[in-house]
C-alpha positions in Angstrom: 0.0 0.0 0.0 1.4 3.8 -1.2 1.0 5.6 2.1 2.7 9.2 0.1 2.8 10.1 -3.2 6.1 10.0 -5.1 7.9 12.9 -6.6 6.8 12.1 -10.2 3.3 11.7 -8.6 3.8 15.5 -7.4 5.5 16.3 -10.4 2.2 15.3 -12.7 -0.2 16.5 -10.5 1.7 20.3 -11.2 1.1 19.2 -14.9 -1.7 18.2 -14.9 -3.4 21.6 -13.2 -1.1 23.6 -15.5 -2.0 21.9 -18.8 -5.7 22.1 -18.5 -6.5 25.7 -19.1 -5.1 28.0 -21.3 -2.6 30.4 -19.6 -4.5 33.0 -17.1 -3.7 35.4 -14.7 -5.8 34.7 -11.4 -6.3 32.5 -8.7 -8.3 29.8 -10.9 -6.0 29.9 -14.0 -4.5 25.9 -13.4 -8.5 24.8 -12.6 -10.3 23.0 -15.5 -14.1 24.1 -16.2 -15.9 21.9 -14.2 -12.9 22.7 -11.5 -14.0 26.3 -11.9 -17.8 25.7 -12.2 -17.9 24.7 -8.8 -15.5 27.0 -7.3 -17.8 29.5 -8.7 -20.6 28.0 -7.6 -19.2 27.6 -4.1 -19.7 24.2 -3.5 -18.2 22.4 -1.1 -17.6 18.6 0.5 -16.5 17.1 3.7 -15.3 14.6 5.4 -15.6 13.7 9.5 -15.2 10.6 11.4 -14.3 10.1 15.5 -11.0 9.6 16.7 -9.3 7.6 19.3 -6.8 10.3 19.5 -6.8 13.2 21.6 -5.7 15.9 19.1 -3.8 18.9 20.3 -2.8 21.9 17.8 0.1 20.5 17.0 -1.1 16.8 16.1 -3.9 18.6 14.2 -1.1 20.6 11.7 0.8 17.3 11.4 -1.8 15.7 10.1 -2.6 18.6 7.6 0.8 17.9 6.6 -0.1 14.3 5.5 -2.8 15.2 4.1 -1.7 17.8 1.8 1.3 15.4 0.6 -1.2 12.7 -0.2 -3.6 15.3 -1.9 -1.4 17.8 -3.3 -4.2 19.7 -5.0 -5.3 21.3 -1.7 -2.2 24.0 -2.4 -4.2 25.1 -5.1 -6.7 27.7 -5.9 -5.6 30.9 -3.8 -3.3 33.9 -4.0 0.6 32.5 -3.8 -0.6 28.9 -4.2 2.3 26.6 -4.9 1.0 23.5 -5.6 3.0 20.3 -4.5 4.7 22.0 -2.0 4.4 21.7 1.9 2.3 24.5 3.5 3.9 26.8 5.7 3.2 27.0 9.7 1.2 30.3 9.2 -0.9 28.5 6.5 -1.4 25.6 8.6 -2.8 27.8 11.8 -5.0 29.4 10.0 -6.8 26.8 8.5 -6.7 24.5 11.2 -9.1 24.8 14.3 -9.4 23.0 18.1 -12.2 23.3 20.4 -12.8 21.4 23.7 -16.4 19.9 24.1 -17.9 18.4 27.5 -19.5 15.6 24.6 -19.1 14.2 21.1 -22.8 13.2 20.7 -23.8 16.2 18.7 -21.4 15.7 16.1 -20.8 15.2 13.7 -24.3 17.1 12.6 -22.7 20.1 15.0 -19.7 20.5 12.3 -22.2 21.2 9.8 -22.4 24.3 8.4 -22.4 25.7 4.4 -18.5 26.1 4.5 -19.0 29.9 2.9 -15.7 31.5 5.0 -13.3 29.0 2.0 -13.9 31.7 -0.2 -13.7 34.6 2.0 -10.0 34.6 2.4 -7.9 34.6 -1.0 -4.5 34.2 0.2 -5.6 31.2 2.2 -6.0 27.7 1.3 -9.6 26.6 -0.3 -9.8 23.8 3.0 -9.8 23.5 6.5 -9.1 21.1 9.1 -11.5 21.2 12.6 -11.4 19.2 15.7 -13.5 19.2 18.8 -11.9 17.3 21.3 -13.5 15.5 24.7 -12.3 17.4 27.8 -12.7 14.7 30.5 -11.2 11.8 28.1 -12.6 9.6 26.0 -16.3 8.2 26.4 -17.9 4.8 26.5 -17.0 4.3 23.1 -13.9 5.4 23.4 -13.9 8.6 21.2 -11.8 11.4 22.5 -12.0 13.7 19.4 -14.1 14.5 16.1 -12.1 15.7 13.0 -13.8 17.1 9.9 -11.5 18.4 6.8 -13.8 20.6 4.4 -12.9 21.9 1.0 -14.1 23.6 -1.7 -15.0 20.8 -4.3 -13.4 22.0 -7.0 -10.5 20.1 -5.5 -12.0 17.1 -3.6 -14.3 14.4 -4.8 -15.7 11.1 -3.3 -12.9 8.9 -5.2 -10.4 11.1 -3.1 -11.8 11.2 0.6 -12.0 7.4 0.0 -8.2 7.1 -1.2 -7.3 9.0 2.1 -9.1 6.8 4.3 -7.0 3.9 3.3 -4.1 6.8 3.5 -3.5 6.4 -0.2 -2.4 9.5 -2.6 -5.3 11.0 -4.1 -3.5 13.3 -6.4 -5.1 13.4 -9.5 -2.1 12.9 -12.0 -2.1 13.4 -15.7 -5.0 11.0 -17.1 -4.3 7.8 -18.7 -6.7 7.9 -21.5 -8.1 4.5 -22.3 -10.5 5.9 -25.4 -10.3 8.0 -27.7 -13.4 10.4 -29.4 -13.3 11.6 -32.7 -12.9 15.1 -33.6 -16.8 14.7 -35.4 -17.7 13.7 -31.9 -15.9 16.6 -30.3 -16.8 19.1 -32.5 -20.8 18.2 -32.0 -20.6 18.3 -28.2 -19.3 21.7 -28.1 -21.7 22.9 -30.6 -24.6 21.4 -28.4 -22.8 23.2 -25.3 -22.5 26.4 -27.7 -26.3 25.7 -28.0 -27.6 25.0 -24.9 -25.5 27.0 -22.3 -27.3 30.6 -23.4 -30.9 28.4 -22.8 -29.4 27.1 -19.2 -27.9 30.6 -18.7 -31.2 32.1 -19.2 -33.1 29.3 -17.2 -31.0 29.6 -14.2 -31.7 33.3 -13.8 -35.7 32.8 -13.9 -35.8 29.1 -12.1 -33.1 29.7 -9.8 -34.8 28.4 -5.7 -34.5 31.7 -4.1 -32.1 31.4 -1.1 -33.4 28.9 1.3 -32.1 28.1 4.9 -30.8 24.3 4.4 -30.5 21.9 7.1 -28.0 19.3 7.8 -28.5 15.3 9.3 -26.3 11.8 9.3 -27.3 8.7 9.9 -26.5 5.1 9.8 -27.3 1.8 8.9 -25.7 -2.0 9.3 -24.3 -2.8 5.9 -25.1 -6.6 6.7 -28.7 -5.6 7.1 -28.7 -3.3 3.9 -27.2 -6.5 2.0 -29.7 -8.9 3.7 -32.7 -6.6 2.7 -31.9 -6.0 -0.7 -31.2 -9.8 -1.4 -34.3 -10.8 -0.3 -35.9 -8.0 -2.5 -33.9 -9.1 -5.6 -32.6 -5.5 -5.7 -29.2 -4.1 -5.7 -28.2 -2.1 -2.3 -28.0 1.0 -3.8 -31.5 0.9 -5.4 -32.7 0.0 -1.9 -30.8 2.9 -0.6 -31.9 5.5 -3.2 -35.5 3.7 -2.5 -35.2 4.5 0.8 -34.4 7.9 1.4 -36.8 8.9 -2.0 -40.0 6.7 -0.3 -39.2 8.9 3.1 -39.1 12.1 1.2 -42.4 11.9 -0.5 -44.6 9.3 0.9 -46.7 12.2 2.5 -46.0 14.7 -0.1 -46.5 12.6 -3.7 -45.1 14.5 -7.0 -47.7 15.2 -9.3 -45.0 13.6 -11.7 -41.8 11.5 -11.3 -39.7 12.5 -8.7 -36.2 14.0 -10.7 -33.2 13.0 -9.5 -29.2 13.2 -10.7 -27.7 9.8 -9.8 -23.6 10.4 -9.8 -21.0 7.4 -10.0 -17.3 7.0 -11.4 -16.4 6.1 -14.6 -13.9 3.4 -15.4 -12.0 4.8 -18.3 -10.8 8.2 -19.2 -11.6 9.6 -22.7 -10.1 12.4 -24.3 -13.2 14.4 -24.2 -13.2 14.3 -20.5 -12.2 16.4 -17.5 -8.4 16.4 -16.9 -9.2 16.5 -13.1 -13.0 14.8 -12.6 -13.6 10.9 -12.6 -17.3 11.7 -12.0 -20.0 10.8 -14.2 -23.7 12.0 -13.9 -26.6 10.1 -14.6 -30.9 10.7 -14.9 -32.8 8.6 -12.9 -36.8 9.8 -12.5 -38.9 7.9 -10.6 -42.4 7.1 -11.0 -43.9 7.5 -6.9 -45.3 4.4 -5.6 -47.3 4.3 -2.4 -46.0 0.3 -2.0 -42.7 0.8 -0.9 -41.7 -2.7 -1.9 -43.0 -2.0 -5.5 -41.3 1.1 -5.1 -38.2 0.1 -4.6 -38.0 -2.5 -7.2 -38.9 0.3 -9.9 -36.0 2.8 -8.6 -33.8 -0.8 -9.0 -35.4 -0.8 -13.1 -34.6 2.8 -13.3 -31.0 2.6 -11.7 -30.2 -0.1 -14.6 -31.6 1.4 -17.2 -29.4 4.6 -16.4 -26.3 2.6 -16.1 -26.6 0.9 -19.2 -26.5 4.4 -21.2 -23.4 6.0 -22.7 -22.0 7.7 -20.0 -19.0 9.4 -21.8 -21.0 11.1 -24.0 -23.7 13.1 -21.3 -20.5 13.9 -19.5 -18.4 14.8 -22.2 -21.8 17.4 -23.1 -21.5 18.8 -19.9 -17.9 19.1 -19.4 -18.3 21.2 -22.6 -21.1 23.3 -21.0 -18.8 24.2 -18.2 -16.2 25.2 -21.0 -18.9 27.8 -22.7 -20.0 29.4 -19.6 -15.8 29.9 -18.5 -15.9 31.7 -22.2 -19.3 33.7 -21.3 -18.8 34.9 -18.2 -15.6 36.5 -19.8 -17.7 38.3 -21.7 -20.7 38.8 -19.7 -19.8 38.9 -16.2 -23.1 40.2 -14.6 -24.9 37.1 -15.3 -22.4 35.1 -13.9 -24.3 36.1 -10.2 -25.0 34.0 -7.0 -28.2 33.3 -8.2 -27.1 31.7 -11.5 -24.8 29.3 -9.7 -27.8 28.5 -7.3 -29.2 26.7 -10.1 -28.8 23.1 -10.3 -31.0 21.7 -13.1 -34.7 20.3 -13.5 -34.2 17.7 -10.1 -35.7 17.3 -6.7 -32.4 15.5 -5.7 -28.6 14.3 -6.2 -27.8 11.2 -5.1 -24.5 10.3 -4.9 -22.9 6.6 -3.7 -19.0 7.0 -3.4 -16.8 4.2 -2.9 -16.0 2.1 0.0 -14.4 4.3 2.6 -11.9 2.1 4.9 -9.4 2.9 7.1 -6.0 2.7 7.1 -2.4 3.4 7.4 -1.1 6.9 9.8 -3.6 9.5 8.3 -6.4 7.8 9.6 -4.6 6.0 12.1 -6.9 5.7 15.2 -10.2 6.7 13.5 -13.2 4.9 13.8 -16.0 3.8 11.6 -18.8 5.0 10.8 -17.4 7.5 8.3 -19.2 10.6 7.2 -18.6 12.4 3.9 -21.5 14.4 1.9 -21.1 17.6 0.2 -23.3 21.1 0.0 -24.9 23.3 -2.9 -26.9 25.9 -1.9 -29.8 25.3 -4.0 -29.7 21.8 -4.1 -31.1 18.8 -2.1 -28.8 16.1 -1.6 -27.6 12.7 -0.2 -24.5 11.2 -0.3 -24.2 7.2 0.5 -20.9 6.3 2.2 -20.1 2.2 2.5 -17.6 1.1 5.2 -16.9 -2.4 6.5 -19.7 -2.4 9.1 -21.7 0.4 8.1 -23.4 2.8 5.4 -24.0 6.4 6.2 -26.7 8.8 4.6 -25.4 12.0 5.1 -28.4 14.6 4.0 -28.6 18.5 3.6 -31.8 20.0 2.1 -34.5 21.7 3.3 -35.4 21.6 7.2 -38.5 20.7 6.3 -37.8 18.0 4.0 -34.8 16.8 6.8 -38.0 15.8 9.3 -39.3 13.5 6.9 -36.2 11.1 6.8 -37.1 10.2 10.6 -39.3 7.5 9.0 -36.2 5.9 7.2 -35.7 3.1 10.6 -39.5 2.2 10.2 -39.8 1.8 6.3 -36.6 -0.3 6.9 -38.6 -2.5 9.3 -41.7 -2.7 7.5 -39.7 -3.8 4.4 -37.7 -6.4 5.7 -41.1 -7.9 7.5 -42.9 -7.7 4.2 -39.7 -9.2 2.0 -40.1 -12.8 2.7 -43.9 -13.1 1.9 -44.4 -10.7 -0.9 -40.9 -12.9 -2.6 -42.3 -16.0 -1.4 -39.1 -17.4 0.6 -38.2 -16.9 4.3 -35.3 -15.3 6.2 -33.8 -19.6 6.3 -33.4 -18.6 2.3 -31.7 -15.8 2.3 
């Protein structure tokens, strides 16, 4: 197992930044589009988990230090950014924070917050590292601290926070690209981008949610039982999962249509047409409401394979060229470029998004504990993100506090589902 990158693997990832984007003065010039289509858009994603450890200030820097040499393109995106390079103390006190708590049962909910003061500060780093730490020792479980890292997520994705769990390097080096697309193929997806992005531009700015106050909640399930339930449904887990949380969400509040969602994954090979820094790849998956939540789930497990057996390159390839034409408008057009344009997310209720396994090991996560919490924010978007470890799965939610209340009911539809399994499939638990 890597536990640092090498300095090639520091080497490319300084390449790889520099060679995406044409040569620009600024802050953002090394960023690719969809890199700066969510710096703009202030996005942001974290990651938390409890600690054995009892952190001090000077444990907390260290481990800054690790991280940035596993994840090199944290030195990026602010004024006097050297990328690859260690951070200096200054850097790493001001972006690293300690408090002392009398208990650790609020959090990791009570870290939760929109993550707005990354882009408040140019000249510092677009992430920081917190830790609340027990003051009487650890507790029954043995936790003595919490630890979140937040970024902006132009520089973090799910692949990443699950590389650094197994203390892996997650710098994104130059791509190795597996297919090529022709230059017909190219040529049409940025004249559909050159299309569309005045319509999306223009869409945004009169469908835009107006600013809403959006609420934050974790929670977590058995992986065995996840597995168990979805077997005896004939379902894969994440259809159950996505099931789940979309049964919770409208049961008592039915869509007079399907319920729209993005569904977001990884993609296996790298094309030529594709971000030099993204792996992810977005999918539609609209659901048709079911009161049965048994039916229910089974349709979001049609929907879910019917997705996956689209071309993915191509949707993302369209999009990645959207980001592209909106870099070039808002060159030219700045004023629409506004808040409220980036507070558009497209025609869907909610983004669902399953990263990988998240497992821990090696000295950056040395002494964590399961479960494992990472989810991201957008302000005008409703959103769940799915996180698998050994034991356990994780729904980490921000929407709506309104739409938050709802997912109490998540426990009981698992229970009524799991009692209803074996006679509506005809088996018992003996045949699972």
């Amino acid at each position: 197992m890597k536990s640092l990158p090498s300095a090639a693997a520091l080497a490319d990832q300084t390449k790889v930044v520099e060679g995406t984007t044409p040569p620009k003065r600024g802050i953002l010039a090394r960023f690719t589009d969809f890199q700066w289509f969510l710096y703009r858009a202030r996005n942001t994603v974290y990651f938390t988990a409890f600690s054995k450890r009892r952190f001090d200030e000077e444990g907390l820097m260290a481990l800054v230090e690790r991280l940035v040499l596993l994840a090199p393109q944290l030195g990026d995106g602010y004024q006097g950014a050297r990328p690859g390079e260690p951070l200096p103390r200054h850097i790493l006190e001001a972006i690293t924070d300690i408090k002392y708590v009398d208990e650790l049962d609020n959090y990791p909910d009570a870290f939760m917050d929109p993550g707005e003061d990354l882009f408040e500060t140019p000249d510092l780093p677009l992430f920081r590292v917190y830790a609340v730490v027990r003051k009487d020792g650890p507790d029954a479980e043995g936790r003595q601290s919490a630890v979140m890292v937040r970024s902006s997520h132009a520089l973090m994705e799910g692949a990443d926070s699950a590389l650094l769990t197994r203390s892996q390097s997650a710098a994104h080096t130059a791509p190795q690209v597996k297919r090529k697309v022709s230059k017909l193929k190219k040529l049409s997806y940025a004249m559909i981008a050159a299309t569309a992005a005045p319509f999306h531009l223009t869409a945004a700015h009169i469908l835009a949610p107006d600013v809403r106050e959006m609420a934050f909640k974790t929670t977590q399930f058995s992986r065995d039982r996840i597995r168990s339930i979805a077997t005896a449904l004939g379902v894969r887990q994440r259809s159950l999962m996505f099931g789940l949380v979309v049964y919770a969400l409208y049961r008592d509040h039915p869509p007079k249509g399907k319920v729209r969602s993005a569904y977001t994954t990884l993609g296996d090979d790298k094309t030529d047409a594709d971000d030099a820094f993204f792996r992810v790849r977005t999918l539609d998956a609209s659901y048709v409401f079911d009161p049965d939540p048994i039916r229910f789930v089974q349709h979001v497990d049609s929907i879910i394979e019917d997705a996956e057996s689209q071309d993915l390159y191509r949707r993302q390839s369209i999009l990645n060229a959207m980001f592209g034409a909106h870099r070039f408008m808002s060159r030219i057009l700045p004023f629409a470029y506004s808040r409220r344009f980036f507070r558009y997310a497209g025609p869907y209720d909610l983004v669902l998004t399953l990263v990988p396994p998240h497992r821990l090991y090696g000295n950056l996560t040395a002494m964590m504990k399961e479960p494992i919490y990472c989810g991201s924010y957008h302000s005008g978007t409703s959103l769940c993100t799915f996180v698998p470890a050994r034991r356990s799965v994780t729904f980490n939610f921000v929407m709506p506090a309104p739409m938050i209340e709802r997912l109490e009911e998540i426990e009981a539809l698992m229970d009524r589902i799991e009692a209803d399994a074996p006679a509506r499939t005809g088996g018992d638990e003996a045949d699972l």
